[in-house]
C-alpha positions as CSV (number, residue, x, y, z in Angstrom):
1,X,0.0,0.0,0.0
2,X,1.3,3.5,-0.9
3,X,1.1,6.2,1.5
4,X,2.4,9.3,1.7
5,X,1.6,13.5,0.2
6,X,-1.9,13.7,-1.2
7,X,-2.1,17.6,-1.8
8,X,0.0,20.7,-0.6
9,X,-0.8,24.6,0.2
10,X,1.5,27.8,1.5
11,X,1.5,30.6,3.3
12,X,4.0,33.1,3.8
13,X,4.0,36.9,5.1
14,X,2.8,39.6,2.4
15,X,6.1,41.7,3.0
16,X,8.9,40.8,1.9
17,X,12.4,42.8,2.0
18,X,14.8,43.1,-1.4
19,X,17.8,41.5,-0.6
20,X,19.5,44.5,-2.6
21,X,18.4,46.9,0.1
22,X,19.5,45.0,3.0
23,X,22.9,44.9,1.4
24,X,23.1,48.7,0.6
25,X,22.8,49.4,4.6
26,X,25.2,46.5,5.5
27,X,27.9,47.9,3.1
28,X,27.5,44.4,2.2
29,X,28.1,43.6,-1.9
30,X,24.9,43.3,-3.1
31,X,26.6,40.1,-5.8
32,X,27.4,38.3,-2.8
33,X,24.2,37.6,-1.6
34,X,22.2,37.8,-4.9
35,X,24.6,35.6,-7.0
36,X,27.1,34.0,-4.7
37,X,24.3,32.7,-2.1
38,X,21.1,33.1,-4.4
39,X,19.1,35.5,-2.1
40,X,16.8,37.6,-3.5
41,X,14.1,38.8,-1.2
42,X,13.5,37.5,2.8
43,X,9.6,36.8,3.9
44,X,9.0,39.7,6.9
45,X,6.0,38.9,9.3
46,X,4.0,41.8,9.5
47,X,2.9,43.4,13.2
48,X,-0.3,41.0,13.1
49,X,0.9,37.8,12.2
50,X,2.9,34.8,13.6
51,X,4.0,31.2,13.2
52,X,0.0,30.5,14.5
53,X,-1.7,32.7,11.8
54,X,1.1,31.1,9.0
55,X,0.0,28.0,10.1
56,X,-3.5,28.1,10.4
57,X,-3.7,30.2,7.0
58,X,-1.8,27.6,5.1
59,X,-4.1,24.7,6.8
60,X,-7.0,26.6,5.7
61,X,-6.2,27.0,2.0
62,X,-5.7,23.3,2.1
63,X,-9.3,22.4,3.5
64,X,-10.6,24.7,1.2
65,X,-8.4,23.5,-2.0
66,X,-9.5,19.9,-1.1
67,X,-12.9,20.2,0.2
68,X,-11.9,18.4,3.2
69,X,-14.5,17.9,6.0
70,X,-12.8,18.1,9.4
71,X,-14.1,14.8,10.6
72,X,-11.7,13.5,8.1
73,X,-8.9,14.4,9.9
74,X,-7.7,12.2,12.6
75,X,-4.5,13.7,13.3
76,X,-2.5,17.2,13.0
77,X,1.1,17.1,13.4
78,X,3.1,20.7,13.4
79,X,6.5,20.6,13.3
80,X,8.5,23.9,14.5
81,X,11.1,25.5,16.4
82,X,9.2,28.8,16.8
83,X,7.1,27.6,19.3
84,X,4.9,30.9,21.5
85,X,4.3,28.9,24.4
86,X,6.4,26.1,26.8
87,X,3.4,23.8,27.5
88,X,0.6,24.6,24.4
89,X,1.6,23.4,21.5
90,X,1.1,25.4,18.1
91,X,-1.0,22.6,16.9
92,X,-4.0,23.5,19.4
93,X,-4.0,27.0,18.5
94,X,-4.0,26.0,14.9
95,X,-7.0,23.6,15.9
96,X,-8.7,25.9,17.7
97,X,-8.4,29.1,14.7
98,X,-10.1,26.2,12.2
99,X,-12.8,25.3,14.4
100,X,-13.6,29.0,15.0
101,X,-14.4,29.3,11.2
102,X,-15.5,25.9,10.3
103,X,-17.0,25.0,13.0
104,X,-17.2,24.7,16.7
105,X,-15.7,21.3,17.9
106,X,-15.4,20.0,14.7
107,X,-11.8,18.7,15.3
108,X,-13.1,17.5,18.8
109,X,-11.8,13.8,17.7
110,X,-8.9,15.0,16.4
111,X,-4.8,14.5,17.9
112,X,-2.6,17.5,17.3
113,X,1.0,17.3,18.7
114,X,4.0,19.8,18.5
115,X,7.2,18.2,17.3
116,X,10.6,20.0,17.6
117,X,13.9,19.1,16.5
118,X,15.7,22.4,14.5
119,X,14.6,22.1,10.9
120,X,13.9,18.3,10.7
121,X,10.7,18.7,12.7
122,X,8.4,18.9,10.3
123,X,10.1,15.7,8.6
124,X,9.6,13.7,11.9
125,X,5.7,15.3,12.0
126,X,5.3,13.5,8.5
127,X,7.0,10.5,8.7
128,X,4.9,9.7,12.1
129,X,2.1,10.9,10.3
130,X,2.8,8.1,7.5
131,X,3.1,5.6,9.9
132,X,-0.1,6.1,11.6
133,X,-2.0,6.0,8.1
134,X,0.0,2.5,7.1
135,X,-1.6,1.3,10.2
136,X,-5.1,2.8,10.0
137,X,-5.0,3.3,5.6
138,X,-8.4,5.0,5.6
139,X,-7.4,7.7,8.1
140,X,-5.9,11.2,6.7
141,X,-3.8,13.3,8.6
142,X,-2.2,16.9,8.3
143,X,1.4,17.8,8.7
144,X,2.3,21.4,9.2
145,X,5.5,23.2,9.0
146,X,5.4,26.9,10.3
147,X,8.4,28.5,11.2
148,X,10.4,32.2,10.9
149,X,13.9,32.3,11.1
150,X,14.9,35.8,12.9
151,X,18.4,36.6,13.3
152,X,20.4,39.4,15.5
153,X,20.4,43.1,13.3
154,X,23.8,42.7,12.0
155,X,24.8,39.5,12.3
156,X,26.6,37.2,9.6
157,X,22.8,35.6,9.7
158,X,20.8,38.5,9.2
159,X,20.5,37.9,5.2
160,X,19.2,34.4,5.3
161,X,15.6,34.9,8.0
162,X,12.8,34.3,6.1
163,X,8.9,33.2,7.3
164,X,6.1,30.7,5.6
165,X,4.0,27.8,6.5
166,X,3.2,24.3,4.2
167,X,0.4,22.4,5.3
168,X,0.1,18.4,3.9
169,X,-2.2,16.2,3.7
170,X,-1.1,12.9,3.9
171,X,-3.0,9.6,3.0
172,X,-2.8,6.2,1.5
173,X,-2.8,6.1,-2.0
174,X,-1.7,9.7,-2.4
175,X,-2.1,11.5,-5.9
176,X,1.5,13.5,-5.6
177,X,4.4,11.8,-3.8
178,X,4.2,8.1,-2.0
179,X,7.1,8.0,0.5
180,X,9.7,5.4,1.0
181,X,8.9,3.1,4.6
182,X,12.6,2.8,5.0
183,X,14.8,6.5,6.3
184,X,18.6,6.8,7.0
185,X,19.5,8.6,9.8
186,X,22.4,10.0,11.4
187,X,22.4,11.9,15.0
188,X,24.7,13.4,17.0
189,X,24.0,15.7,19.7
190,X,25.9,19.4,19.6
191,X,26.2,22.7,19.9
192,X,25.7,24.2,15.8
193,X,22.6,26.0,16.2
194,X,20.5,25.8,19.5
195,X,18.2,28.6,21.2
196,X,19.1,28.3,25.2
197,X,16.8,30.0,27.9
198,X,19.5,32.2,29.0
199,X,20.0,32.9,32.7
200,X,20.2,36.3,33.9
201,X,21.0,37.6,37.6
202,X,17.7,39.6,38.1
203,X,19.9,42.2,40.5
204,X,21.8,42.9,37.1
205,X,18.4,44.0,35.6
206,X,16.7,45.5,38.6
207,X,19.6,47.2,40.0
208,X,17.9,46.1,43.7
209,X,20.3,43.8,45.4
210,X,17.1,42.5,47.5
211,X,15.1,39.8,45.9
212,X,11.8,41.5,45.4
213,X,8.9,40.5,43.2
214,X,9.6,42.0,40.2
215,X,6.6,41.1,36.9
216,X,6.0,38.1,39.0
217,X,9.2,36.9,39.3
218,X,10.4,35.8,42.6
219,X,13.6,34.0,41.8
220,X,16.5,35.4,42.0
221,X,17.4,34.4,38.5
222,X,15.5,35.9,35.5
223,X,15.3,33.7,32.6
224,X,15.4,35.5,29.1
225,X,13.9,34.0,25.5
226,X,15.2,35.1,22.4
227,X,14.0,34.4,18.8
228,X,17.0,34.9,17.9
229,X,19.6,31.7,18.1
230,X,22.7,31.5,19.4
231,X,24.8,30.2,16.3
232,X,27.9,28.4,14.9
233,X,27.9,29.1,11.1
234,X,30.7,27.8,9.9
235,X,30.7,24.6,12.8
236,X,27.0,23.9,11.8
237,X,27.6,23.8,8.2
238,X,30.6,21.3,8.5
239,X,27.7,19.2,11.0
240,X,25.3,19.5,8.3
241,X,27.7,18.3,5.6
242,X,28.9,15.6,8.1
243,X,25.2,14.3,9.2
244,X,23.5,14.0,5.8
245,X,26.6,12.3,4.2
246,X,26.3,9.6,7.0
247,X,22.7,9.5,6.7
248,X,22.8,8.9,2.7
249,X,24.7,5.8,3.3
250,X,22.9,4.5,5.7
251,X,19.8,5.0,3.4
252,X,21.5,2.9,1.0
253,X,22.3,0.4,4.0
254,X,18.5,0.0,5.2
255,X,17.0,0.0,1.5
256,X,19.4,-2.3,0.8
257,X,20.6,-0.5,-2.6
258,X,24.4,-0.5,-3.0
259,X,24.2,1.8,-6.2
260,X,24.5,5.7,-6.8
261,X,21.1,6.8,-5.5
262,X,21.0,10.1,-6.9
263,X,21.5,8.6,-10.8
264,X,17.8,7.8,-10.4
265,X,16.5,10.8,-8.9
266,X,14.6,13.4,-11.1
267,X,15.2,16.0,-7.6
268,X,17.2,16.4,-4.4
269,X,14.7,17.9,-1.7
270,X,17.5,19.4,0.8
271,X,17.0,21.4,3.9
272,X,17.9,25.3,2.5
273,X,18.7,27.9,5.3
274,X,19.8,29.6,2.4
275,X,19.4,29.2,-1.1
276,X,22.8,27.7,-2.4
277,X,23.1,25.5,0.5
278,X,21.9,22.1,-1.3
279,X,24.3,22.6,-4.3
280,X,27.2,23.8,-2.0
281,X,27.0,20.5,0.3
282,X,25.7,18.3,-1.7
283,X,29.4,18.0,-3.9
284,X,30.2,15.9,-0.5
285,X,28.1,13.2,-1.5
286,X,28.7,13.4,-5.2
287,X,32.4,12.7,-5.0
288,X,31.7,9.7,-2.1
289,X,30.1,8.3,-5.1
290,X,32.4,9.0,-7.8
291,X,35.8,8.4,-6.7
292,X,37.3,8.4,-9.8
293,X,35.9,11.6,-10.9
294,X,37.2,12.6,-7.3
295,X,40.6,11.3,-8.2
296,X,40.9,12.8,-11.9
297,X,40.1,16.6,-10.4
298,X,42.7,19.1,-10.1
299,X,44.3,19.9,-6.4
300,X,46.8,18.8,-4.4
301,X,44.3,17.5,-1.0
302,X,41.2,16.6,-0.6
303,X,39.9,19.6,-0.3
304,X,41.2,21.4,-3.1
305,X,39.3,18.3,-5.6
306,X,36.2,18.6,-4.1
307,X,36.5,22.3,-5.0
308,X,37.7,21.4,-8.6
309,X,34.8,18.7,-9.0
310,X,32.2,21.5,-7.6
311,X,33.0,23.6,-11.0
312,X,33.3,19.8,-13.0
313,X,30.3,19.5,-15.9
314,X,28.7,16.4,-14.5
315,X,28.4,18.2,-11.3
316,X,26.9,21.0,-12.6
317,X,24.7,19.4,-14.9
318,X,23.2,17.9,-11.6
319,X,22.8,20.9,-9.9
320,X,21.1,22.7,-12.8
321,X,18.6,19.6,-13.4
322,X,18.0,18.1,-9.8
323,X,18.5,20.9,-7.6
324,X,18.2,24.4,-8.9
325,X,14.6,24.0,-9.0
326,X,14.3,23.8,-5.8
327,X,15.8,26.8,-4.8
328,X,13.7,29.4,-6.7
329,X,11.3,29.7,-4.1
330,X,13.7,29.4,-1.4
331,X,16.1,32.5,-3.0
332,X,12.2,34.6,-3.0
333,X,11.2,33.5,0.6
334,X,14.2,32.9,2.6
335,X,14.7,30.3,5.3
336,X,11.5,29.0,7.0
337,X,13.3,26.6,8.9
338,X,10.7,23.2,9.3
339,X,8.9,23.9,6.1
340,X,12.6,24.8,3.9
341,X,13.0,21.2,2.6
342,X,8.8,21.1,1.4
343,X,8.9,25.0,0.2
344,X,11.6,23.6,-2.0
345,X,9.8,20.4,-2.6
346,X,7.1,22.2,-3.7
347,X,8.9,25.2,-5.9
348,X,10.6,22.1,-7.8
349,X,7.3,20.2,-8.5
350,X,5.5,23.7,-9.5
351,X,8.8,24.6,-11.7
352,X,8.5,21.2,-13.5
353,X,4.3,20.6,-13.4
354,X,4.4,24.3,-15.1
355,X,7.6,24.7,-17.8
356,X,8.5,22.2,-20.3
357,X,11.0,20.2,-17.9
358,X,10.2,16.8,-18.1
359,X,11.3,14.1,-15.2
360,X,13.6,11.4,-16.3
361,X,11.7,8.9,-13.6
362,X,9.4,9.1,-11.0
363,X,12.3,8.9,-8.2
364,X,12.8,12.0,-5.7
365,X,15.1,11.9,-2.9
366,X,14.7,13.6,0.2
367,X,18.2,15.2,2.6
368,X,16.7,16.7,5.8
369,X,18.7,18.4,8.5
370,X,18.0,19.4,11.6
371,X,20.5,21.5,13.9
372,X,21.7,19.6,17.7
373,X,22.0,17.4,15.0
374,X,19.9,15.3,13.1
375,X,19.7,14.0,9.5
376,X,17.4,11.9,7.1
377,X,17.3,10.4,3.9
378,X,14.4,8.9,2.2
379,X,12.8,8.5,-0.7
380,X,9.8,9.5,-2.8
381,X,7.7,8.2,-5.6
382,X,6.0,11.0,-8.1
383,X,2.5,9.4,-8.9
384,X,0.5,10.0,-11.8
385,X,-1.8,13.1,-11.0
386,X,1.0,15.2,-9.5
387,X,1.2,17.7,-11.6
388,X,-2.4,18.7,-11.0
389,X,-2.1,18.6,-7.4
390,X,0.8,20.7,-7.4
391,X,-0.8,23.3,-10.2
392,X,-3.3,23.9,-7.5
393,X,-1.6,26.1,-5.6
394,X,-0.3,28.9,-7.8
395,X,3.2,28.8,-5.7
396,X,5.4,31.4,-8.2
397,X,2.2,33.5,-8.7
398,X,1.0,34.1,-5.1
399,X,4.7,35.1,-4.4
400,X,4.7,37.6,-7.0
401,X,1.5,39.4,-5.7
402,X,3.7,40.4,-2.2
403,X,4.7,44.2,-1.2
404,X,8.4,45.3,-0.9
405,X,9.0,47.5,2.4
406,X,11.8,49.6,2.8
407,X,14.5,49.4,5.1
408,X,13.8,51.6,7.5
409,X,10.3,49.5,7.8
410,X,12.1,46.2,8.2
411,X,14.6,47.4,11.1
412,X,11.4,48.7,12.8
413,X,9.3,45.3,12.7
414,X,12.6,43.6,13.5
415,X,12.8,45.3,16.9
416,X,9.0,45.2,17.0
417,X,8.8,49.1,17.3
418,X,5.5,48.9,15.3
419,X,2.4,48.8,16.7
420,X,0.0,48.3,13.4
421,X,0.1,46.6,11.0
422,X,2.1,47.7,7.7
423,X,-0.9,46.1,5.5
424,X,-4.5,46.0,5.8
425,X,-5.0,42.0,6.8
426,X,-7.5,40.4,4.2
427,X,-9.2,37.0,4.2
428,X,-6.7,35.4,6.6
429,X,-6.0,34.8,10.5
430,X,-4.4,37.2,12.6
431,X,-3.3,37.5,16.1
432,X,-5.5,40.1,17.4
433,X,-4.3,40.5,21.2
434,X,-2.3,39.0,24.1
435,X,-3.3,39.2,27.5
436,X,-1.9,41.3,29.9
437,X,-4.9,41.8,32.6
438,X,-6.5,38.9,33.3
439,X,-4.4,36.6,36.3
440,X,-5.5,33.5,35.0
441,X,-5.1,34.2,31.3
442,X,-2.3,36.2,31.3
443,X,0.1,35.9,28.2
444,X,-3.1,34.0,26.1
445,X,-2.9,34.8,22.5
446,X,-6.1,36.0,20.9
447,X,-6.9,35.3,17.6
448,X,-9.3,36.1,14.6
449,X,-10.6,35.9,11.5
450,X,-10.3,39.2,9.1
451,X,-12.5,38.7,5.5
C-alpha cells in the first residue's frame, strides 16, 4: 500500500524585504548575496501575524483546495522550532483558529502534537504521520510546518531569515508523492545552532540587590527568550555536511541498494537555510560516489578536488537539473526553517508541473537536517496526478503578488517598534491580542478571522 503526500498549500508573510536593500545598509556587496548565495528577497511577518496565523492560514487554503470535511482528519502534526508557548503546542492553537471558522468542535476527535527538532521537525511530523495511516489506511492526517527564522540586526545571519507555512495532507494512496517506509539517519547531539533559555542575575536588571517580586518573578534568577539563536555558522555547516553524508549511506544500507542513488533521482529535496546551501553541500556526497571523478580533479588535497569537481560538468549538470529548482522559491522567501525542505519540494514540482522540464523517472530523494543534529534520507515516488495537485496552488504566482517595504520598515518590525500593522490583513488569521490583565489568562494569544 502506498502512502504518503496527497495535496500541498502555502502561506508566507505579504512583505517581503529586497535583498539589494538590505545589502546597501550593510555595506555588504549586493553580488554576494544575490549571485554568490542566491538571495533575492527575505519573507518579513507583519505586526499581526505569527507562526500561529502562517500555520492556520496555510491549513485553511488546504481544507478549502480539497474540500476536506474536518471529521476526516484524525491527526494534525506541526512541526516547528518557533514555538509561542512552553506547555501549548502550536497545533491546538492551529485547531482551535479552524474550528472558530469551520466550526465549533469539529476537530473534537482530532490528535494535534507539536514536534521540535531544529529544521527536521516537520520531517519527523510526516514520517509519524505516514506511519499512523500504514496502520489505519483509511485515516488522513495533516502535517504542518510553520516556522520564521529571525536573526540578531547585523549578524553574519541576518540575510538568510525568512517566514512561511506548508500544510500536507497525507494519506494512503496519495495523488503526488508516496514515500519510502525505509529512512537513513544520522544523529549526533551538539552545539551548531541551539536557542538556550539564557540565565540572567535579576539584580543585574533590577539594580535592587534584594530579591523583590519583580513582573511576578520571585527568583533570583531571570530567565530570558530570544527568537534569535545563538549560532555556529561555519561549525554547523561542516555538521550538516557531516550528518546528511552519514545519513545517505545508511539509506543505501537499510533499503538495501548499494548503487549511486542520486543517478535515479529526477530531484534532491535538501533542507535550505539559504538558497545555495543544497548545491554547496551536496558536492560531498557526489564525489563519495564518484571516486574516480574525485581522483581525476585538479588539487593537491582533498579539499582542493572537491573544490575542482564543484566547478566539473557532471556536477553542474546535476545541480542545474535536480537541484536548482528547488531553490527558486527558497532564493524569494528565505529560510522558513521546518517547512525549507517542502517549500523547496514544492517550488521544484511547481517549476516542472508548469515549464516544459520533463522528469527522467518518478524517483525523488529527500536530505533533511536538523541542527543539535539530526539527518534523514528517504525517498519519494512521483505518482500519476501530480502535476495537478501541485498546479493547484499557484506557488510562483502568489509570491509575485507580495509588497516590498523599505529598510527603514524592516529594522522597525525587527525590533517590533511597530504597533500596526504595515498592511491592511484580508481574508486570513491574525493575532489580534495578548493578555496582559487577566491573572488567569495572562500571556493567552487571541486570535481572529479578518474577511
Amino acid at each position: 500500500m502506498k502512502v504518503g503526500i496527497d495535496a500541498i498549500q502555502f502561506d508566507v508573510p505579504k512583505l517581503y524585504l529586497p535583498i539589494p536593500t538590505l545589502a546597501e545598509n550593510r555595506n555588504i556587496e549586493a553580488d554576494k548575496l544575490t549571485k554568490g548565495l542566491g538571495l533575492q528577497k527575505m519573507s518579513i511577518l507583519d505586526v499581526s501575524q505569527d507562526v500561529i496565523t502562517l500555520g492556520a492560514n496555510a491549513l485553511l487554503k488546504l481544507i478549502e483546495q480539497e474540500q476536506l470535511q474536518l471529521d476526516e482528519i484524525a491527526k494534525i502534526y506541526v512541526g516547528t522550532e518557533s514555538g509561542v508557548d512552553h506547555s501549548k503546542p502550536v497545533a491546538s492553537y492551529i485547531l482551535e483558529l479552524i474550528e472558530s471558522k469551520l466550526g465549533t468542535n469539529a476537530l473534537q476527535n482530532c490528535d494535534v502534537v507539536d514536534l521540535t527538532f531544529a529544521c527536521i521537525g516537520a520531517v519527523d511530523a510526516m514520517q509519524s504521520c505516514a506511519d499512523f495511516v500504514r496502520l489505519h489506511p483509511t485515516k488522513k492526517a495533516i502535517v504542518i510546518a510553520t516556522d520564521f527564522a529571525k536573526y540578531d540586526l547585523n549578524s553574519t545571519g541576518e540575510y538568510t531569515q525568512g517566514a512561511g507555512a506548508v500544510a500536507m495532507l497525507i494519506t494512503a494512496n496519495p495523488k503526488i508523492i508516496a514515500l519510502s517506509k525505509e529512512t537513513g539517519v544520522a544523529t549526533l547531539g551538539v552545539f551548531d545552532f541551539f536557542k538556550p533559555k539564557q540565565i540572567l542575575q535579576k539584580s543585574a536588571i533590577t539594580g535592587n540587590e534584594t530579591n523583590e517580586n519583580w513582573f511576578d518573578v520571585l527568583e533570583t534568577e531571570i530567565t530570558l527568550v530570544k527568537d534569535q539563536p545563538v549560532f555556529d555558522g561555519h561549525y554547523s555547516n561542516l555538521c550538516y555536511i557531516d550528518r546528511i553524508t552519514e545519513a545517505y549511506q545508511h539509506y543505501k544500507k537499510e533499503s538495501q541498494q548499494t548503487d549511486t542513488l542520486f543517478n535515479d533521482w529526477s530531484l534532491i529535496f535538501m533542507h535550505l537555510p539559504y538558497c545555495y546551501q543544497g548545491r554547496r553541500t551536496f558536492i560531498e556526497i557526489f564525489a563519495q560516489e564518484n571516486q574516480d571523478l574525485l581522483a581525476q580533479a585538479a588539487g593537491e588535497n582533498a579539499k582542493e578536488k572537491i573544490k575542482a569537481l564543484s566547478k566539473s560538468e557532471a556536477y553542474l549538470e546535476l545541480v542545474t537539473d535536480k537541484i536548482f529548482p528547488t531553490e527558486i522559491a527558497s532564493g524569494a522567501v528565505g529560510n522558513i526553517y521546518t517547512g525549507s525542505i517542502f517549500l523547496g519540494m514544492l517550488s521544484a514540482l511547481y517549476y516542472s508541473a508548469t515549464t516544459d522540464k520533463k522528469l527522467k523517472s518518478e524517483k525523488v530523494g529527500f536530505i533533511a537536517y536538523g541542527s543539535g543534529s539530526k539527518s534523514k534520507v528517504f525517498e519519494g515516488t512521483l505518482q500519476s496526478t501530480w502535476e495537478s495537485q501541485i498546479s493547484k496552488t499557484r506557488l510562483f504566482e502568489e509570491l509575485e503578488l507580495r509588497t516590498a517595504i523599505d529598510f527603514e520598515t524592516y529594522e522597525k518590525l525587527h525590533k517590533k517598534e511597530l504597533k500596526t500593522a504595515v498592511l491592511k490583513p484580508q481574508n486570513e488569521f491574525i493575532l489580534s491580542a495578548i493578555e496582559t490583565e487577566n491573572p488567569v489568562r495572562k500571556g493567552a494569544r487571541y486570535y481572529s478571522f479578518i474577511k
